[in-house]
VOBAVO-953325 format. One record per atom (N, C-alpha, C): x, z, y; residue in one letter. Coordinates in steps of 0.05 Angstrom, whole numbers, plus 5000, padded with zeros to 4 digits. Each point is the difference from the previous one (the first is absolute). Example, Ala and Ser with C-alpha at 12.3 -4.5 7.8 and 13.67 -1.06 7.14 Angstrom:
526451564886a;498250005024a;501850005024a;499349865021s;501650015024s;498550145022s;
END
This chain:
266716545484x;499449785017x;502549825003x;499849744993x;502149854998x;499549805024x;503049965013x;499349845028x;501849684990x;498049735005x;501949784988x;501649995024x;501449814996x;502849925020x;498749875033x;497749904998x;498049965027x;500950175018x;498250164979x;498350285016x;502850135013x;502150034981x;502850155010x;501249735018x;500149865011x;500649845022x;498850145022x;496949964996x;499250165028x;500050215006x;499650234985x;500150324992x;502250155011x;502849825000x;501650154998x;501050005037x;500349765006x;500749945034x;497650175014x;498150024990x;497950235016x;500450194997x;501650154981x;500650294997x;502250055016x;501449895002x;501949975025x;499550035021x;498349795014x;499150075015x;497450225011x;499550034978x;498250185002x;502350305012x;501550014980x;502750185006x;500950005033x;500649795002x;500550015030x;498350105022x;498249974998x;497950015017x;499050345001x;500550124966x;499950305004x;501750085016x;502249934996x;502150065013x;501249995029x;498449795011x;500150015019x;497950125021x;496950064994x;498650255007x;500850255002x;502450044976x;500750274996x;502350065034x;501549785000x;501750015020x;499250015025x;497749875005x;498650125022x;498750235008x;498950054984x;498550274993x;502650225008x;502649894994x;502150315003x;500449865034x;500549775005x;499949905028x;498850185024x;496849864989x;498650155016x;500750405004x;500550054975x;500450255002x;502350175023x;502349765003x;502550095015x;498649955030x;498649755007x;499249995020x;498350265007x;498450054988x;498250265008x;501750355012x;502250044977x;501850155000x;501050015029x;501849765007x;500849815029x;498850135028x;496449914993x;499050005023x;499050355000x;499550134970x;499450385017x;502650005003x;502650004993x;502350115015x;500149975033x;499049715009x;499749965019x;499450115025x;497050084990x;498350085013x;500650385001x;500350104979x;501550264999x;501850115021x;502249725002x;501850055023x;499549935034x;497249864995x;499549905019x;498050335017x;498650044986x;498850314998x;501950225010x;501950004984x;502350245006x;501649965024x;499849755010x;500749945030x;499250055024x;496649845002x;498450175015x;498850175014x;499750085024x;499950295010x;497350114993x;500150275006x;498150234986x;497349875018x;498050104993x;498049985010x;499450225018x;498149805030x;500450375020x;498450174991x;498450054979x;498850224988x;501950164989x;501549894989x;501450174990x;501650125009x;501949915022x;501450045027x;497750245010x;498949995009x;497650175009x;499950264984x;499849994979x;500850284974x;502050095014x;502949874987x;501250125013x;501350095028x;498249945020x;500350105026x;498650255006x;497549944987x;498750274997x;501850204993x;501250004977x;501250244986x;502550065020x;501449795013x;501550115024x;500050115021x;497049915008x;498750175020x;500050305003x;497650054970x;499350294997x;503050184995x;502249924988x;502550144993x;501450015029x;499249895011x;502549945028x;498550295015x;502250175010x;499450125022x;501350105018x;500449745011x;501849915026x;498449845021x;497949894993x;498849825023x;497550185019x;499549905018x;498250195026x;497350004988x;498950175022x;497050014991x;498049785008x;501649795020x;498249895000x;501449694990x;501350044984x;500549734992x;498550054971x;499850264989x;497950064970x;496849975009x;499150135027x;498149885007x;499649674990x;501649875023x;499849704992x;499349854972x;501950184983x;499849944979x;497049994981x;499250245002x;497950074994x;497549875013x;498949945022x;499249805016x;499949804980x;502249884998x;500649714991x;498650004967x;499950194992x;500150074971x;496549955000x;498950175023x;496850175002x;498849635003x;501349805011x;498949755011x;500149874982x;502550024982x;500449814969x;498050074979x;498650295006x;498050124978x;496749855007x;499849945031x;497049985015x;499549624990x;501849845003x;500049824998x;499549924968x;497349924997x;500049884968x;501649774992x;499750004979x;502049814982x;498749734980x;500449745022x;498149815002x;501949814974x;499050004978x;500749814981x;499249625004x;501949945008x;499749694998x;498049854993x;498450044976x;498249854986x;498550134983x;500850324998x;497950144981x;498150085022x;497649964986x;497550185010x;498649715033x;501649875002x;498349805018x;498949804986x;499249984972x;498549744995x;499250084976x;498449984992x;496950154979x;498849684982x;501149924972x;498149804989x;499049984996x;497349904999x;497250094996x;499349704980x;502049814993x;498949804986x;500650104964x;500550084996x;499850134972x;500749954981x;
END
């Protein structure tokens, strides 16, 4: 395929830019990538900052409880009480189970 001197006038300033334009998708593409990187580091440290959740606090109080045996009988009473009331009381989810779609 032979290109006359036209065709290579216009052919060639578009390959260029054609060039550029890869090239500059590519650079975004790694852009975007550092930004992403950026924001989980972010959020990682933002996480690892954080305090525990009281469930989990709650685990471990339990396990301090039953090992401790230094406190009275009726402060384990109490305890237990408190425990027997946290079991009686159901566990009301926000938004599951109150609304049923029936449009299909």
């Amino acid at each position: 395929m032979s290109l006359k001197g036209v065709e290579l006038q216009i052919a060639i300033p578009k390959t260029f830019d054609a060039g550029k334009m890869a090239d500059q998708a590519q650079q975004q593409n790694h852009v975007n990538q550092m930004h992403a990187n950026d924001a989980l580091k972010k959020e990682l440290e933002r996480q690892q900052k954080i305090v525990n959740t009281s469930e989990e606090m709650d685990a471990i109080n339990d396990e301090d409880e039953n090992g401790s045996q230094y406190e009275g009988d009726s402060q384990k009473r109490k305890i237990q009480e408190a425990k027997a009331q946290k079991e009686k009381q159901p566990n009301n989810h926000p938004f599951k189970g109150n609304f049923v779609d029936f449009s299909g």
